[in-house]
OpenMM code with the backbone's topology and positions (N, CA, C; nanometers):
from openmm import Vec3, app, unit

residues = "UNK UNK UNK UNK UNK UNK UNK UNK UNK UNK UNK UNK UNK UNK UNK UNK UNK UNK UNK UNK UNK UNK UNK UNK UNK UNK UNK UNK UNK UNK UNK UNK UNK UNK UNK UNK UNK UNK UNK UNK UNK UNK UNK UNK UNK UNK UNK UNK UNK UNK UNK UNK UNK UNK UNK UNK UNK UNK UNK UNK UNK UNK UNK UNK UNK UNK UNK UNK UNK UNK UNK UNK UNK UNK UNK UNK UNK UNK UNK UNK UNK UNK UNK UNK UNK UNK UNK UNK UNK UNK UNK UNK UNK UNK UNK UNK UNK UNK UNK UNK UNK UNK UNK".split()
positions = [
    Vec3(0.0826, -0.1197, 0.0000),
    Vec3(0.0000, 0.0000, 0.0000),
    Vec3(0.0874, 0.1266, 0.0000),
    Vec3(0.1746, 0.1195, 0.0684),
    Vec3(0.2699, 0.2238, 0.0485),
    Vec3(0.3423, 0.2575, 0.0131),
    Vec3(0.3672, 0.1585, -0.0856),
    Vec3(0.4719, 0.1714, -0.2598),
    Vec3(0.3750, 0.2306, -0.3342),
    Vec3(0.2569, 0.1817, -0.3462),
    Vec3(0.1470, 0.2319, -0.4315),
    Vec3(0.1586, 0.4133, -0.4288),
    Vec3(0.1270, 0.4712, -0.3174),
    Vec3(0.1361, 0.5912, -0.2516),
    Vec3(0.2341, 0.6398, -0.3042),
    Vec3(0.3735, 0.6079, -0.2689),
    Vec3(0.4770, 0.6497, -0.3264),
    Vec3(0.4499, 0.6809, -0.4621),
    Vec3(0.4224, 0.5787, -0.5688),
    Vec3(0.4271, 0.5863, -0.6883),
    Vec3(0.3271, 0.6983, -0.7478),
    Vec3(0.1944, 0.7050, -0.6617),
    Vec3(0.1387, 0.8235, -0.7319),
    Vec3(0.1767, 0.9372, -0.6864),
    Vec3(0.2464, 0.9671, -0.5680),
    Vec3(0.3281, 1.0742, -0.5645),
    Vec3(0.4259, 1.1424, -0.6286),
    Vec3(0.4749, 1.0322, -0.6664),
    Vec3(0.5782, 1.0667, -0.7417),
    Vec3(0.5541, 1.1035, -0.8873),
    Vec3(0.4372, 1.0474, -0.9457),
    Vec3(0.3746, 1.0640, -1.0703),
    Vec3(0.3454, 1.2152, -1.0822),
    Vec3(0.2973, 1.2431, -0.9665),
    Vec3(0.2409, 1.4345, -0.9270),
    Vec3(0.3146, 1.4817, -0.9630),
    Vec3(0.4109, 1.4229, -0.8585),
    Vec3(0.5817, 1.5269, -0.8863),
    Vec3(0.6181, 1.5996, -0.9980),
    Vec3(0.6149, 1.4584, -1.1180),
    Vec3(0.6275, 1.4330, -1.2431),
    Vec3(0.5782, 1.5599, -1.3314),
    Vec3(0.4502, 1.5362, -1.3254),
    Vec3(0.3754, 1.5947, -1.4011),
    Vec3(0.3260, 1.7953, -1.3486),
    Vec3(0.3737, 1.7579, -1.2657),
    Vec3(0.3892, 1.9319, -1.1542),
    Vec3(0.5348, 1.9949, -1.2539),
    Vec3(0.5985, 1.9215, -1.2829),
    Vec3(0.7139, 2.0055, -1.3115),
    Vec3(0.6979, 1.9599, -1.4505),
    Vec3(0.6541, 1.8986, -1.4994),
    Vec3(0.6405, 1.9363, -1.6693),
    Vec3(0.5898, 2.0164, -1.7357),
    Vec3(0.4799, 2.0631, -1.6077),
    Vec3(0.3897, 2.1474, -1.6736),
    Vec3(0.4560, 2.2928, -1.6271),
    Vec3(0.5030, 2.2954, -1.5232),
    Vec3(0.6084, 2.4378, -1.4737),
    Vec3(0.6816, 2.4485, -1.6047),
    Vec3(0.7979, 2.3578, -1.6794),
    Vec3(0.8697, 2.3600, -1.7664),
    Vec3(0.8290, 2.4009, -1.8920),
    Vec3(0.6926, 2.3833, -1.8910),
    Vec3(0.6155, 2.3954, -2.0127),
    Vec3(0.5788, 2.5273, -2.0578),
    Vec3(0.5089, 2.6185, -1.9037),
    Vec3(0.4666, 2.7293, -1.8817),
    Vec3(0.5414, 2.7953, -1.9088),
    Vec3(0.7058, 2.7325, -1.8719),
    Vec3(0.8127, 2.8852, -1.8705),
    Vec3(0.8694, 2.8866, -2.0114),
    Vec3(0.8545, 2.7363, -2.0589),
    Vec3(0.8919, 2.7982, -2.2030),
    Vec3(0.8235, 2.8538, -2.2862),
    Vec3(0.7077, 2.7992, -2.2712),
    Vec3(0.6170, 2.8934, -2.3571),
    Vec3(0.6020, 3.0859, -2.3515),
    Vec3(0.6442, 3.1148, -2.2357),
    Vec3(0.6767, 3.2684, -2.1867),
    Vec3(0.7314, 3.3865, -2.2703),
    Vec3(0.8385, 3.2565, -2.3724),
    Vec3(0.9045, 3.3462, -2.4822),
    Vec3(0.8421, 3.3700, -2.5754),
    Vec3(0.7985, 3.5076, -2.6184),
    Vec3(0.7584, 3.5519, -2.7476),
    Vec3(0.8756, 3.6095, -2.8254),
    Vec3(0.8314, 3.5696, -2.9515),
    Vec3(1.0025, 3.6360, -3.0569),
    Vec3(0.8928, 3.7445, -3.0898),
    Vec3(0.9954, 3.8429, -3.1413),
    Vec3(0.9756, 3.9773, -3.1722),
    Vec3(1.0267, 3.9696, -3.3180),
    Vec3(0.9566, 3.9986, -3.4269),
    Vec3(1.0084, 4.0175, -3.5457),
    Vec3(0.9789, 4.1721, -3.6453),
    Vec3(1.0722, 4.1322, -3.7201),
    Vec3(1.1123, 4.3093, -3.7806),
    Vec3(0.9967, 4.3154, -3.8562),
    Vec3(0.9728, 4.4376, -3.9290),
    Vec3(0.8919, 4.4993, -3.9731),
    Vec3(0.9746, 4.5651, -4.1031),
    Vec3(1.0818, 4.6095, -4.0941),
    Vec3(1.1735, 4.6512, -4.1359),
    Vec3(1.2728, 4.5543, -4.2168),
    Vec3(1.3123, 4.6112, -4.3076),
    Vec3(1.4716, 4.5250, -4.3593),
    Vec3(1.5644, 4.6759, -4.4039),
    Vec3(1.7184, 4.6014, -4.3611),
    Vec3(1.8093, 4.6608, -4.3388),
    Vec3(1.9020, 4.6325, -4.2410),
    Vec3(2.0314, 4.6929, -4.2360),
    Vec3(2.1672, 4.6439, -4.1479),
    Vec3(2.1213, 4.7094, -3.9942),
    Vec3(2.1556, 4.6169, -3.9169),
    Vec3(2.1298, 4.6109, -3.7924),
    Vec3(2.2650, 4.7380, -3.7540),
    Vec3(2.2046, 4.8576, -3.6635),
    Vec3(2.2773, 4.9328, -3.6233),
    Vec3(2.2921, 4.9239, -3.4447),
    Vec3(2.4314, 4.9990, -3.3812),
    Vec3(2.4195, 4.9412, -3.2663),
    Vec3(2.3291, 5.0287, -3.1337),
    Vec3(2.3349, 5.1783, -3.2152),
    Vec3(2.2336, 5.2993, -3.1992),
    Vec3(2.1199, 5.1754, -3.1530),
    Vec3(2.0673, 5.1393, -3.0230),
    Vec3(1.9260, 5.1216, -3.0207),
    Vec3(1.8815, 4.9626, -3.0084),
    Vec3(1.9849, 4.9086, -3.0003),
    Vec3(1.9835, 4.7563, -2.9990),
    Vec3(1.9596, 4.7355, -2.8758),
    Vec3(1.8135, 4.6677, -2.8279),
    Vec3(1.8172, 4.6340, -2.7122),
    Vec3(1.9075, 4.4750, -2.6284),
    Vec3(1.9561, 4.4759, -2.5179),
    Vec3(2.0506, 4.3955, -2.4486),
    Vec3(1.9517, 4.2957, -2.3768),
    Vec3(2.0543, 4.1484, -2.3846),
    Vec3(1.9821, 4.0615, -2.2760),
    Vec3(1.9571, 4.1067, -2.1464),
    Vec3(1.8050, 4.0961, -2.0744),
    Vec3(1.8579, 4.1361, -1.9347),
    Vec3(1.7442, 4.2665, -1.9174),
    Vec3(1.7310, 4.3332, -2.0427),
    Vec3(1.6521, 4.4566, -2.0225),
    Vec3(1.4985, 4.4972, -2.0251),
    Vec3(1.4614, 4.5248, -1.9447),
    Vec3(1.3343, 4.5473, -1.9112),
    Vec3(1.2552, 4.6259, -2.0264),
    Vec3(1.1391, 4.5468, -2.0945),
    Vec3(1.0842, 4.6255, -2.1862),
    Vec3(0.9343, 4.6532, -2.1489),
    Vec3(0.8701, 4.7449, -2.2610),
    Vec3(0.7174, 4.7880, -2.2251),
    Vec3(0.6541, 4.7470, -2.4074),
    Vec3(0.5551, 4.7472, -2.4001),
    Vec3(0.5267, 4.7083, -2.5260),
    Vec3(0.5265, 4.8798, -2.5699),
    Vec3(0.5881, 4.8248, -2.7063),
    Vec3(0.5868, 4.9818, -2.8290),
    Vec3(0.7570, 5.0134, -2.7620),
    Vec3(0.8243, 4.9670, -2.6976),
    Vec3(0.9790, 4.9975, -2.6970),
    Vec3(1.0445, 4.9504, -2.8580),
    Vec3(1.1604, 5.0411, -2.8753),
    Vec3(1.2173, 4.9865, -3.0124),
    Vec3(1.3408, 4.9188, -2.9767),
    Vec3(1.3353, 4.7848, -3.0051),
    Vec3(1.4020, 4.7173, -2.9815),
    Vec3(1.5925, 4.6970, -3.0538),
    Vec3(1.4844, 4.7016, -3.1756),
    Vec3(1.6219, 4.6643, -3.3037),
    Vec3(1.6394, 4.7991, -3.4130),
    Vec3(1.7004, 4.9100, -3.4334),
    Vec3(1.7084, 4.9672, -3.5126),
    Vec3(1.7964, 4.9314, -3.6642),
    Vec3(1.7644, 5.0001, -3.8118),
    Vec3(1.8358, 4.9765, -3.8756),
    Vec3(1.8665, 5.0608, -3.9816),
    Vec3(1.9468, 5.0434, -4.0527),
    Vec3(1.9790, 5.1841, -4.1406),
    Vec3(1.9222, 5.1421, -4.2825),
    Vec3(1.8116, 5.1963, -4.2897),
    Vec3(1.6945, 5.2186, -4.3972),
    Vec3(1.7524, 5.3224, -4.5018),
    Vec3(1.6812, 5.3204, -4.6512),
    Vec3(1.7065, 5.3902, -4.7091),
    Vec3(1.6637, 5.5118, -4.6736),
    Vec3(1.5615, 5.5486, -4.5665),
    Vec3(1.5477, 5.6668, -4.5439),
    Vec3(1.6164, 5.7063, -4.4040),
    Vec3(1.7455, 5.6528, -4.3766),
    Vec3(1.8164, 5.6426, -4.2440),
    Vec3(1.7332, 5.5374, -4.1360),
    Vec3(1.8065, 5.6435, -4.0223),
    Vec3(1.8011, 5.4675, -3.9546),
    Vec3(1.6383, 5.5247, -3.9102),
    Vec3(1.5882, 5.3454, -3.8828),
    Vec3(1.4939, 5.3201, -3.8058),
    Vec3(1.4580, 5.2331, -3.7482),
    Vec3(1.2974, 5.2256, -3.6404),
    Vec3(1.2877, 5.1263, -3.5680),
    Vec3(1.2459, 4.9813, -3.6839),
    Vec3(1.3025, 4.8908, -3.6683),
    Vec3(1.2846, 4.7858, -3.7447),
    Vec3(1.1920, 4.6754, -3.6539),
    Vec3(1.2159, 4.6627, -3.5282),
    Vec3(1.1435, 4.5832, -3.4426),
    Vec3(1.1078, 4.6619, -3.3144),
    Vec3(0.9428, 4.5801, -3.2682),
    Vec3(0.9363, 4.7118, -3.1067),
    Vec3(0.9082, 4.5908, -3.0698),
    Vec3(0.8827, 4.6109, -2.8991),
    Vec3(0.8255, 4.5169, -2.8402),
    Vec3(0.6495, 4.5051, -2.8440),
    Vec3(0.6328, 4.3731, -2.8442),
    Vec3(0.4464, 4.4011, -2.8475),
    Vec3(0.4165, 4.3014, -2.7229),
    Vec3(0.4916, 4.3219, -2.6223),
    Vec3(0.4494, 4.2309, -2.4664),
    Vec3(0.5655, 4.3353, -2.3903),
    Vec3(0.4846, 4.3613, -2.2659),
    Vec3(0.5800, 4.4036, -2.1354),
    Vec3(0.6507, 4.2623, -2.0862),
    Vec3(0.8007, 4.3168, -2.0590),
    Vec3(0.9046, 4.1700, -1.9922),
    Vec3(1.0539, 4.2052, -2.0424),
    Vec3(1.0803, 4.0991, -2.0293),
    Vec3(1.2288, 4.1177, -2.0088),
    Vec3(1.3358, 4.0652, -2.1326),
    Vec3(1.3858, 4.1210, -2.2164),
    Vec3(1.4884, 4.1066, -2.3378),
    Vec3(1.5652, 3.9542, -2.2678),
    Vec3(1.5133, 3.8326, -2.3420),
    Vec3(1.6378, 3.6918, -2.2834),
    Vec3(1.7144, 3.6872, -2.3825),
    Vec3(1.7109, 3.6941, -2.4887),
    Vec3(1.7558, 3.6576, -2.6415),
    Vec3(1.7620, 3.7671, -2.7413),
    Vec3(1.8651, 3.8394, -2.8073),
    Vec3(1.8930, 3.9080, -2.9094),
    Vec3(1.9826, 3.8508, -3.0058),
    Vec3(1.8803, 3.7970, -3.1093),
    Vec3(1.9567, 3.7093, -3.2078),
    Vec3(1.9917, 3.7393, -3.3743),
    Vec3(2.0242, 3.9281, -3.3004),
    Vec3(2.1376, 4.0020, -3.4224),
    Vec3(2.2233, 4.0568, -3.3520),
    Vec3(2.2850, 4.1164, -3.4554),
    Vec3(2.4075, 4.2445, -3.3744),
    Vec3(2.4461, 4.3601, -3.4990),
    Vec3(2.5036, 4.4568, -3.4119),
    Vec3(2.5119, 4.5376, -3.5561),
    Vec3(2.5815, 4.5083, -3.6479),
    Vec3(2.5365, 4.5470, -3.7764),
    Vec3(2.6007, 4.5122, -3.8968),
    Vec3(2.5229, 4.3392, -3.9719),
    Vec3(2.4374, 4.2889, -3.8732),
    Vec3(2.3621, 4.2069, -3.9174),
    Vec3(2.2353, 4.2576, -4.0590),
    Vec3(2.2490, 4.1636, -4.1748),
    Vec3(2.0875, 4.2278, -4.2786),
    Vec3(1.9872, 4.1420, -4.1983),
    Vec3(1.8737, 4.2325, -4.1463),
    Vec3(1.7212, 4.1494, -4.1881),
    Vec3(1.6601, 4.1956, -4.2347),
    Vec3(1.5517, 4.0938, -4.2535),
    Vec3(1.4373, 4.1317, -4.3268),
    Vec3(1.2871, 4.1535, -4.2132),
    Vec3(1.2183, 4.2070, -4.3115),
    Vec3(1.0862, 4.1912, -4.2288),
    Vec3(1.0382, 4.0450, -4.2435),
    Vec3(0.9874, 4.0144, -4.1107),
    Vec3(0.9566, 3.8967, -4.0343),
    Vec3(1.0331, 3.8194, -4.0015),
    Vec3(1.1686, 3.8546, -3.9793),
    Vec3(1.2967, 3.7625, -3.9104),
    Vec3(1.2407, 3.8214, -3.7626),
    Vec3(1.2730, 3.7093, -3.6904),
    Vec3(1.3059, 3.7124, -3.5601),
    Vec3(1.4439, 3.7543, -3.5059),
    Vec3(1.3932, 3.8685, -3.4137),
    Vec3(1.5366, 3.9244, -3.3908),
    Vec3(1.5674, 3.9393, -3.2388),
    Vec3(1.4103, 3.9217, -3.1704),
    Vec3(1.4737, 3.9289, -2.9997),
    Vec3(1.3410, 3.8265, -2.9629),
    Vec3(1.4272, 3.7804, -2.8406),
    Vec3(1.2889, 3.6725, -2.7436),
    Vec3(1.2625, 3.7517, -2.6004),
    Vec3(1.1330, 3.7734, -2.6032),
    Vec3(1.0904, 3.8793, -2.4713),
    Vec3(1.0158, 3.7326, -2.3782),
    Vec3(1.1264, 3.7702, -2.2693),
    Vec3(1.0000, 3.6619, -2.1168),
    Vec3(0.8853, 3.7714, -2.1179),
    Vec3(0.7860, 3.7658, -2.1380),
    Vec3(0.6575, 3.8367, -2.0936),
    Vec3(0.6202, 3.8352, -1.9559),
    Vec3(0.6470, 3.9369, -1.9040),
    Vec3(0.6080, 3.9434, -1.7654),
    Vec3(0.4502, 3.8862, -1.7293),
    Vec3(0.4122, 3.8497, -1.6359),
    Vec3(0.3043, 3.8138, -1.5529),
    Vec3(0.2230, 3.9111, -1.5136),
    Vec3(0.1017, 3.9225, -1.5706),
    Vec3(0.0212, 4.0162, -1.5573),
    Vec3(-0.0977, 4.0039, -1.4483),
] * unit.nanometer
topology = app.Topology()
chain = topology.addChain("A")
for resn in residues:
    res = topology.addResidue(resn, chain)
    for name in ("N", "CA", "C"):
        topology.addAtom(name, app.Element.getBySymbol(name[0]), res)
């Protein structure tokens, strides 16, 4: 009887933290450009940094100079910036992963 016990406890366990693992990955939203053009360093947001939605994340040097190429569209926190300056994108590359804060 009390192996039994054990075992569905442990099953909880199991399934308690898959679904934690699940939640937190899902947290990341990518942010993609709007814009194409060379990634400038003017404006590049950093891992680590606290954003608001409508922040400009990724700027780039457009034929009409530089501009915002990507903003944020979730309040949270910059985990992933996956350009740097002097990088080309295009519109709809993914260029940063925001943890979305908890509302």
């Amino acid at each position: 009887m009390l192996r039994s016990k054990n075992v569905i406890v442990l099953a909880l366990v199991i399934v308690m933290a898959v679904a934690a693992w699940a939640m937190a990955a899902g947290s990341l939203v990518d942010q993609k450009g709007v814009l194409s053009g060379r990634v400038l360093a003017q404006g590049l947001s950093a891992p680590g940094q606290a954003v608001r939605e409508g922040d400009v994340l990724v700027v780039v040097d457009s034929i009409a100079g530089p501009a915002p190429a990507v903003r944020a569209n979730v309040d949270g926190t910059v985990r992933e910036v996956l350009v740097k300056p002097g990088d080309m994108i295009r519109s709809g590359d993914v260029a940063v992963r925001i943890e979305a804060s908890r509302k």
